[in-house]
LUMDREN-927416 format. One record per residue: x negated, y negated, z negated of N, C-alpha, C in turn; residue in one letter. Coordinates in steps of 0.02 Angstrom, whole numbers, plus 50000, padded with zeros to 5 digits. Atoms other than C-alpha are relative to their C-alpha. Last residue first. Layout:
XYZXYZXYZa;...
END
This chain:
499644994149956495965195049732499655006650001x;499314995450009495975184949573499975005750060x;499584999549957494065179149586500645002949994x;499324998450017492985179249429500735000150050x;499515006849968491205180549487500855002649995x;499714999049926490495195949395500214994650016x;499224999250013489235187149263500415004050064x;499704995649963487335187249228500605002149985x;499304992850034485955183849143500534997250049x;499315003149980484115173149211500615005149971x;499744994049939482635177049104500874996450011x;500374996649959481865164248996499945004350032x;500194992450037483355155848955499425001250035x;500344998750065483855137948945499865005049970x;499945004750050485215139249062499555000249955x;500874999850017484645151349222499904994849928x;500235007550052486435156449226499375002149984x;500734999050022486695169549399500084994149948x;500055007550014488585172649441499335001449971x;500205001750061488725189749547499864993049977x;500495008450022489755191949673499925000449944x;499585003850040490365211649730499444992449983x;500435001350032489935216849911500374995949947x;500315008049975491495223749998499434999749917x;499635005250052491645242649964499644994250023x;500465002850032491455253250130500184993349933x;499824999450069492975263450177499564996249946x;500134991050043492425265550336499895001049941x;499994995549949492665244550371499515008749978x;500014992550033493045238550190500075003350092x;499504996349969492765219450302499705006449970x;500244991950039491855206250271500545002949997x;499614994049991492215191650390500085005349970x;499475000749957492175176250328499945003950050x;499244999249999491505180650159500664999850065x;499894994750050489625182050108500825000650037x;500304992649980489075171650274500155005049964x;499704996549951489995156250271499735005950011x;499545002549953488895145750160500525002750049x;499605001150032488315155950023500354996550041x;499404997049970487035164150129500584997749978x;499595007649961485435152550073500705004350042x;499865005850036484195167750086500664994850007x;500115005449993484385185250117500264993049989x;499885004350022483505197750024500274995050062x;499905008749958483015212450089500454997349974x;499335003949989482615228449980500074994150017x;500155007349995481675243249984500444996449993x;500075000950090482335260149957499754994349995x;499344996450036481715267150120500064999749930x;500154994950013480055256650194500895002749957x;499424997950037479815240950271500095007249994x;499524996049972478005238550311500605001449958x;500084993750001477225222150264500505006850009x;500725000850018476955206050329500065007549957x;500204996750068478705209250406499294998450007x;500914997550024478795199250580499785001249928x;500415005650068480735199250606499445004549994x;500664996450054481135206050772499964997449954x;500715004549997482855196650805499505004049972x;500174997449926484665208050809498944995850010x;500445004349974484895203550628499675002950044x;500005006850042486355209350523499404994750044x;500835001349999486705220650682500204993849948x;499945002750056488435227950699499385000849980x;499805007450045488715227250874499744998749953x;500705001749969488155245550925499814991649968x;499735002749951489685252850787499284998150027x;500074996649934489495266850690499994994750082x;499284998049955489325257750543499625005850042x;500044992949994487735256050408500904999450031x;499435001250068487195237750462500415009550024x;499194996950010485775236050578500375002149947x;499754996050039484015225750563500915000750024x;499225003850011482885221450671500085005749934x;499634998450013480885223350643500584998649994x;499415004449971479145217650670500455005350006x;499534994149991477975224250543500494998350023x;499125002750020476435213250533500355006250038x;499755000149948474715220650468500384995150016x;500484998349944473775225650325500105000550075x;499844999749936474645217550187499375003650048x;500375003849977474185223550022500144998750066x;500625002549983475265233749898499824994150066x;500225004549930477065231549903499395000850017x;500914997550002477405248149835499914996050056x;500364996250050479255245949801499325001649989x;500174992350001479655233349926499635002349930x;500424997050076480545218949908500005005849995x;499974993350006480705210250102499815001049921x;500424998650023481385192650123499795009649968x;499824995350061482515189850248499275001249969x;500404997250019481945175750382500315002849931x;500685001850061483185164050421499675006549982x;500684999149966484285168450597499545000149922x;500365003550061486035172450542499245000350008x;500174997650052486635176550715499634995549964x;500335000150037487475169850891499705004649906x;500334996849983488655173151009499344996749966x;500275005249961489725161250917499465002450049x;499535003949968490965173750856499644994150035x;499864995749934489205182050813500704997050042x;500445003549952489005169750672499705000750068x;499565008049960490505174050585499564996650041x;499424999749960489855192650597500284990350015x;500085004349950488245187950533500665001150048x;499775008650023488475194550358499924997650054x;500485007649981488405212650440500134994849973x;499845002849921488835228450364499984992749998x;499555002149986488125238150214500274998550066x;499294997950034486885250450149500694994549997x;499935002450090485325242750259500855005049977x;499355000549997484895249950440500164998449913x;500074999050073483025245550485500865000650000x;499315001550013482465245950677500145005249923x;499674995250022480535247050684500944999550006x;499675002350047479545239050827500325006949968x;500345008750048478395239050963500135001049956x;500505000849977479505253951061499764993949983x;499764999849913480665261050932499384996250018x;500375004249955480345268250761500114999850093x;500114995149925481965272450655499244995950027x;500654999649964481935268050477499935003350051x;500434995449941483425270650356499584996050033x;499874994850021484265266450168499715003450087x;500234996249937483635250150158499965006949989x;500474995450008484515239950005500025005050069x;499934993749988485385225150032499445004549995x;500494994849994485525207549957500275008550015x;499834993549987486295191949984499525005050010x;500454996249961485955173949935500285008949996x;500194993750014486575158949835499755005450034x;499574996550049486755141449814500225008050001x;500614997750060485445135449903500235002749950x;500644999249970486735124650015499475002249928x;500274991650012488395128849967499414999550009x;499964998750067488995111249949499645006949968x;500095006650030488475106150141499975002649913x;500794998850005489205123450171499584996549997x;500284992550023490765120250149499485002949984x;500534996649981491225098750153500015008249960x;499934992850002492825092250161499495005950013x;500324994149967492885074350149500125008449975x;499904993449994494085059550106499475003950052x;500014994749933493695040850141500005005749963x;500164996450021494725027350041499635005250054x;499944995349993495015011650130499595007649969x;499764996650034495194995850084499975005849993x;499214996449989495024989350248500075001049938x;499855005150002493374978350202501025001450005x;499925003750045492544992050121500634995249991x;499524997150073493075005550235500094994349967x;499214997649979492444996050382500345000849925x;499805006550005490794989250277500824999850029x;500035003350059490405007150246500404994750004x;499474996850026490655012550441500144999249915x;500004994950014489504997850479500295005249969x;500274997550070489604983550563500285009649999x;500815001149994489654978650761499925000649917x;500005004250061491294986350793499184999849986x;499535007849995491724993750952499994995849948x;499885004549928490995010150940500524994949995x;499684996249952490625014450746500294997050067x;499395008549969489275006750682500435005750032x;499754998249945488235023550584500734992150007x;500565005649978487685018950392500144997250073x;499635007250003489075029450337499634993350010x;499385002249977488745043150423500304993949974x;500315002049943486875041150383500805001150043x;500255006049988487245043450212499764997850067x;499255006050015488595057250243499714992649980x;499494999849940487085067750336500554996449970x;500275003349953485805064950199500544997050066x;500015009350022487035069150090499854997450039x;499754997950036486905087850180500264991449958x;499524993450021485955087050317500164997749928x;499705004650060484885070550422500535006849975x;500405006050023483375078050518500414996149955x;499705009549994484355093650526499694996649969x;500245006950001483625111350551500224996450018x;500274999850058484385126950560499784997449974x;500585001450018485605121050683499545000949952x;499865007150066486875133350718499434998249992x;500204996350056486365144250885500034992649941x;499584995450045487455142651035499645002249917x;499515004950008486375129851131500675003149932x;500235001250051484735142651114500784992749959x;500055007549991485755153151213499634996649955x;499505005450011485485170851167499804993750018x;500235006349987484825187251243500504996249962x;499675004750020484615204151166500144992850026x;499995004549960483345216051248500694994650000x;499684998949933483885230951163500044993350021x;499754992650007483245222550973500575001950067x;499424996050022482755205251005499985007250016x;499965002750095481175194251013500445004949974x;500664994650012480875202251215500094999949921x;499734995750027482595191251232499445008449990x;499964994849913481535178051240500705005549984x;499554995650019481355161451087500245005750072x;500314992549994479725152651115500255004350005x;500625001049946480255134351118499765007750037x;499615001649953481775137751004499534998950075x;499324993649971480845146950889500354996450054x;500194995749958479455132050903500395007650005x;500065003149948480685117750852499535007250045x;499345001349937481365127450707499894998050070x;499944993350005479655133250620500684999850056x;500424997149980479165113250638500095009650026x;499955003249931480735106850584499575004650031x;500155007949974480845115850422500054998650078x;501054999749994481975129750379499714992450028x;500224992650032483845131550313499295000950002x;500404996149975484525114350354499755005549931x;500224998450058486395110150314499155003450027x;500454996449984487405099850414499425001249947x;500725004150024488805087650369499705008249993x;500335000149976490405096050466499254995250003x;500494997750013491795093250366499584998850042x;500364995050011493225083150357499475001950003x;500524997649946493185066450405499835007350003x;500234994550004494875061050299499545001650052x;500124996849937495575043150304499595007549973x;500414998150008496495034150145499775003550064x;500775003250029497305019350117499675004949988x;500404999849934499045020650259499195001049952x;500185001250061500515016050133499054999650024x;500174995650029501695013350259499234998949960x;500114998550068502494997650287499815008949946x;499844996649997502204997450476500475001649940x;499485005149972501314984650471500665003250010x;499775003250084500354997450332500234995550080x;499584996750048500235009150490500304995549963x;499305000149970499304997450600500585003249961x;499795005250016497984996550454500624998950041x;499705000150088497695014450428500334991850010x;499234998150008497595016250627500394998849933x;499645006149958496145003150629500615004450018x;499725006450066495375015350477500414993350061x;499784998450066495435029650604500274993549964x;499514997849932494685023650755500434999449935x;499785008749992493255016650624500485001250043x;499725002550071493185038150575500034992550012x;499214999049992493235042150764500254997549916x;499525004349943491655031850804500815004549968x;499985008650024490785036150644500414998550057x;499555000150071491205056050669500044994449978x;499275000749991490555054450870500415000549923x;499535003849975489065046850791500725000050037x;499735005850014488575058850684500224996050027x;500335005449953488195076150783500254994649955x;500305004150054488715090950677499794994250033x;500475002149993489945101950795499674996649945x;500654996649977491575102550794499404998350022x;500344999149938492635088850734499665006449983x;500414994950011493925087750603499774999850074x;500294996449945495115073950593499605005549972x;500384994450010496365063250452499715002850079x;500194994049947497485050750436499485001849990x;500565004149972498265038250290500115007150063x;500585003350029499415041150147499304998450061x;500504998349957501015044050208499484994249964x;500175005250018502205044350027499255001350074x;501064999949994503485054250098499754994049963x;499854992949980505715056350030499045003750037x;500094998750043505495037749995499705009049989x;499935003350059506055033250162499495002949930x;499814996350077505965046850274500054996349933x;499184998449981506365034150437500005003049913x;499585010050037504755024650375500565003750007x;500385003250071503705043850400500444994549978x;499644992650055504705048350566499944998149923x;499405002449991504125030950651500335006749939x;499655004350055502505037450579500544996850016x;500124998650061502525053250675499994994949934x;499374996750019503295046350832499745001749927x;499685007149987501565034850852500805003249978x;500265001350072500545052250795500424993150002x;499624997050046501405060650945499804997549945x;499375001349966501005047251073500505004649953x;499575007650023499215045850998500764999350005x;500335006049991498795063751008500434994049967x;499525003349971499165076550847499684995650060x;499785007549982498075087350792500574997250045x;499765003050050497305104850815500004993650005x;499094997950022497395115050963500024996649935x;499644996250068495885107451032500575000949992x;499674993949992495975102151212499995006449926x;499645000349979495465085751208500295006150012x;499894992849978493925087151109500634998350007x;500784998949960493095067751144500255009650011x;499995002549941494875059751100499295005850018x;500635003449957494865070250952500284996550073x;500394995949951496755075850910499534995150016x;500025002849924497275064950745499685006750031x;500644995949996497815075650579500084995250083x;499954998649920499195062850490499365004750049x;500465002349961498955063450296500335001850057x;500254996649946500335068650175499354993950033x;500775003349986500785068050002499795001550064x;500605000849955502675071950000499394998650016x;500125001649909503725063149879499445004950025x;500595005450007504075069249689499974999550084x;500115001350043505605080949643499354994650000x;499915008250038506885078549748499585002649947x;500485000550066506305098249806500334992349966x;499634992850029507505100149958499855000549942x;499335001650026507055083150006500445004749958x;500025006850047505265086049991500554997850007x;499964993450071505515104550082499934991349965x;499704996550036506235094250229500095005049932x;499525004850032505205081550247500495002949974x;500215002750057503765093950264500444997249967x;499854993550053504925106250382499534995749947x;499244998150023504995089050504499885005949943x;499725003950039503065086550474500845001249987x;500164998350050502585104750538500094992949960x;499174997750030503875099350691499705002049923x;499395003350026502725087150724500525005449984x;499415002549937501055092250716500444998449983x;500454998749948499345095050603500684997650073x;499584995349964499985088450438499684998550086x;500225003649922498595085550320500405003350045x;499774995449938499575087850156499514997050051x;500155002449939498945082349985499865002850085x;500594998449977499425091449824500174995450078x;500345008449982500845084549717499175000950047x;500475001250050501045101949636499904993350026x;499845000650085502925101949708499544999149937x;499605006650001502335096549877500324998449927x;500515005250019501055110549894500224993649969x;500294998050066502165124349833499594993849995x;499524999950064503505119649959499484998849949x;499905007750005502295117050093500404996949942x;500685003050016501445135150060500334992649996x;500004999650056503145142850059499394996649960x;499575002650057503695134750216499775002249944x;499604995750027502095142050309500504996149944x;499944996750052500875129950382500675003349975x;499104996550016500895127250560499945002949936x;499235002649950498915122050587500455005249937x;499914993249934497545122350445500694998050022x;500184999749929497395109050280500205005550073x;499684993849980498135107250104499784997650092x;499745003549933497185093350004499895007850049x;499944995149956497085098549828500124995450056x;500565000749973496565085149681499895005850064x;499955006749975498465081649653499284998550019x;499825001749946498505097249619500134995250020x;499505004050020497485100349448500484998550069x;500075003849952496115113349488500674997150013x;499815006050017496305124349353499944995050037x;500575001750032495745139949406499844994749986x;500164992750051497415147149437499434998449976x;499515002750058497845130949552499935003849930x;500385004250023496445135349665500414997649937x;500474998450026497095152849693499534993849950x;499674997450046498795148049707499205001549964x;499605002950044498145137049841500115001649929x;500495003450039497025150149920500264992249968x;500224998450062498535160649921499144996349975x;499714999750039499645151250002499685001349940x;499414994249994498505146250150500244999549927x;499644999549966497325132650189500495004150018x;499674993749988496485125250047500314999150057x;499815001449934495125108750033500215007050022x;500194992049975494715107749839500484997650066x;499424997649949494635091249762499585007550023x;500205001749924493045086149626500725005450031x;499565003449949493265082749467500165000750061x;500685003749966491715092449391500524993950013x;500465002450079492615106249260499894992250029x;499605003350067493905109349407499684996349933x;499415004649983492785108449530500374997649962x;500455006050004491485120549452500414992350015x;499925001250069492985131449411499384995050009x;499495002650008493355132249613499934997049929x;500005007149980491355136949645500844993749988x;500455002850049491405150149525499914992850005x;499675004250045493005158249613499584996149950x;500415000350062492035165049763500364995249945x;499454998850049492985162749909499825001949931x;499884994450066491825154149989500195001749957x;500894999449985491545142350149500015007549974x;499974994349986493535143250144499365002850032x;500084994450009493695133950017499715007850037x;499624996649959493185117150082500055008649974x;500394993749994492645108749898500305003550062x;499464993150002493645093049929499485003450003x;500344995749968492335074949896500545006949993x;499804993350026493315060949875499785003650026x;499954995249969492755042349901500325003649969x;499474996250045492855024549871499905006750024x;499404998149972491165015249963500455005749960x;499635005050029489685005749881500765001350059x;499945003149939488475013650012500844996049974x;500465001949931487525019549886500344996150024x;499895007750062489245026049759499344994850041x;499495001849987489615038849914499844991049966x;499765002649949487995042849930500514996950010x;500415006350024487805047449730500184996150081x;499985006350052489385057749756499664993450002x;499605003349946488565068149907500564992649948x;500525006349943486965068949786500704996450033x;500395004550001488215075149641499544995550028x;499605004950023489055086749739500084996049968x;499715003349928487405095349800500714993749985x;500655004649992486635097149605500384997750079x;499905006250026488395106149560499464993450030x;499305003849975488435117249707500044993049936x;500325000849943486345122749655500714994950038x;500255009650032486985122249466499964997850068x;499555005650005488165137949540499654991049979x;500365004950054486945149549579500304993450004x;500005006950010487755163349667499514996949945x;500004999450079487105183749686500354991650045x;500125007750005487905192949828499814997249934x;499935003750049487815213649827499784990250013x;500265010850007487275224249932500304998149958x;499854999749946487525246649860499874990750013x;500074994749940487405254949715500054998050052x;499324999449943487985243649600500065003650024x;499364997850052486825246849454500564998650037x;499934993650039485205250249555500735000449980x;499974994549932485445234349656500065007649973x;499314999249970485805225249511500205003550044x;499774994750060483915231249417501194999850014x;500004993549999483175226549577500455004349960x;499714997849925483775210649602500085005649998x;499084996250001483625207249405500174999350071x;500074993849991481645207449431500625003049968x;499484995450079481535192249357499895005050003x;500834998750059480005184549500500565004049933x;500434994649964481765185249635499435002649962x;499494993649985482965177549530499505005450020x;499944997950075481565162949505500465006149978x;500614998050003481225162249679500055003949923x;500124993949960483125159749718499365002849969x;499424997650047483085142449581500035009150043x;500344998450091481325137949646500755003749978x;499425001450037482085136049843499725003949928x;500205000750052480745129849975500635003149931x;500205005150026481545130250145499825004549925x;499355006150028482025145950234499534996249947x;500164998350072480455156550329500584992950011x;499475005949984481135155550531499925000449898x;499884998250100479355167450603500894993649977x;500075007250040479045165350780500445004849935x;499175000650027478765183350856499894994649965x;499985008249978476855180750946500794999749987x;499475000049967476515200750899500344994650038x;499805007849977474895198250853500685001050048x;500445004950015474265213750756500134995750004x;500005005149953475715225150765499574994949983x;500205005250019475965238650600499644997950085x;500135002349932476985253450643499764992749997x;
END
């Protein structure tokens, strides 16, 4: 069903040689065959090359840092042993991604334990590896002080989690009136904590509310130490932005975007859709956070830290994941509807976490067909995921195929490593979750090939 000028904006993902080179091997095909079914590949240099820029930024702007791998971008155990080999913290929030990080050597005193009301057995475990608490309220500090007395074996590592002034109705954090009891609590525990500073997490990617609350921040680290607490490090968690396509391809999808674009007349906000494009992402975005004055101070979040002392802590996911790996399914049907085809692949959706936002994974899948011959058209086309359900669309959006998708083919898509292989997948009708593959392109002329080693 080839469409001459369909006027569907196109969302092609940035430039990526290390993907391309997977793709010209012609081990997509030969994995797809031997699984039977999608499949994730990684490319781990891609997480090393990112945590080295956000590094080099750090050393730039001549400020102390720590970068935490946030785990729960991807559970993928390739990226934890990169950590461990690399230095770099890991940013857990349950028992078992603890146990998990600890299993792949990730030393605990480079852990910083995050998410509300953590579970006595998680606070126990964290306090005895010396891992670093961000405690979110007050009674989850009382049960801290209490497993570190119960333990006499080393103090407490904690952080304080502030509530945004700007999101006032998050459920995470403390405000001021409970974070003012919280270090009175802290000097009462004597010995028994060692409070090391505070901590946030915003929604959203915008920089300057993260420079205004991180100089908020370091002028609590210093009230603290009058305090005689110990106060020298702040945490910005995450949210450095990751683009997927250029400006240009981004600015006119959003210009052009209908629900005529979508499969059953689909509509979405364009406000609800993650940015695919950022003028400042990934380093970029923590050099321009620390360049950023934060309100009320006429220097610069750098020169803060500097002059405080102050260590800054991050927690970037997908920031680290960027280009680092990609997902593939094979097309097992072909319905034609009116304009268009609707394609159903042999799995279920990677866009689920991006549907909690009434939104989807927008970048352009790449098609590998068996008899690509010659374009002679475009082949606009969603795609659905093999359920029963209406929902479960990997990509509700025509995509403008340059050539026809066909049964047995296979889409590629790009740049998924961030939140898309793992936070929701689900053995829904018994379906096996996609297994991870590790790609080494080391000094070979064909890429080879590991299962990703995960305990669970």
């Amino acid at each position: 069903m080839a469409v001459s000028d369909t006027g569907l904006p196109t969302l092609p993902a940035l430039p990526d040689t290390a993907t391309d080179a997977v793709l010209a091997s012609g081990l997509v095909e030969e994995l797809s065959y031997a699984f039977g079914g999608p499949f994730h590949f990684l490319l781990p240099d891609a997480f090393d090359t990112n945590l080295e820029a956000m590094r080099a930024g750090l050393t730039e702007a001549g400020v102390d840092g720590v970068v935490y791998y946030a785990k729960k971008a991807n559970k993928a155990a390739v990226w934890i042993e990169r950590c461990a080999a690399g230095g770099a913290g890991v940013d857990v929030a349950s028992l078992g991604e603890l146990r998990e990080a600890l299993g792949h050597g990730v030393r605990g005193e480079n852990i910083v334990v995050t998410g509300p009301a953590k579970g006595q057995d998680l606070l126990t475990l964290a306090v005895q590896q010396g891992a670093l608490i961000a405690v979110d309220a007050l009674d989850e500090l009382d049960n801290l002080i209490s497993a570190a007395l119960a333990g006499r074996v080393r103090p407490a590592r904690l952080l304080l989690r502030c509530l945004p002034p700007a999101q006032p109705h998050s459920r995470f954090g403390m405000n001021d009136a409970e974070l003012a009891i919280a270090m009175d609590r802290c000097v009462r525990a004597g010995d028994a904590v060692r409070m090391e500073g505070f901590s946030f997490h915003l929604s959203g990617y915008a920089i300057q509310p993260r420079a205004d609350l991180a100089g908020h921040l370091v002028e609590l680290c210093l009230k603290a130490r009058v305090l005689g607490l110990e106060a020298s490090r702040i945490s910005i968690g995450g949210g450095l932005a990751v683009s997927y396509t250029d400006a240009g391809a981004w600015h006119t999808f959003l210009g052009e975007q209908n629900s005529g674009h979508y499969h059953a007349g689909k509509s979405f906000s364009t406000g609800d859709f993650y940015p695919y494009h950022s003028p400042a992402a990934g380093a970029g975005a923590l050099r321009a956070l620390l360049a950023a004055r934060p309100e009320g101070h006429g220097e610069s979040l750098a020169q803060l830290l500097r002059e405080a002392g102050v260590v800054v802590l991050m927690e970037p996911g997908r920031a680290l994941l960027d280009r680092a790996g990609a997902t593939v399914f094979r097309i097992q049907g072909v319905k034609d509807r009116d304009g268009y085809q609707l394609l159903t692949v042999d799995g279920t959706s990677l866009s689920l976490s991006e549907q909690w936002f009434n939104s989807e994974y927008l970048p352009d899948p790449y098609l590998l067909s068996r008899s690509p011959g010659a374009s002679t058209g475009t082949y606009p086309a969603a795609v659905g995921a093999a359920t029963c359900l209406e929902s479960d669309m990997l990509t509700w959006r025509k995509i403008p195929f340059l050539r026809q998708p066909r049964t047995g083919d296979l889409l590629v898509y790009p740049n998924t490593a961030g939140y898309q292989m793992d936070s929701n997948e689900s053995p829904f009708h018994d379906l096996a979750l996609p297994p991870k593959v590790v790609i080494d392109h080391t000094e070979r002329p064909r890429p080879r090939w590991r299962l990703d080693r995960h305990f669970g």
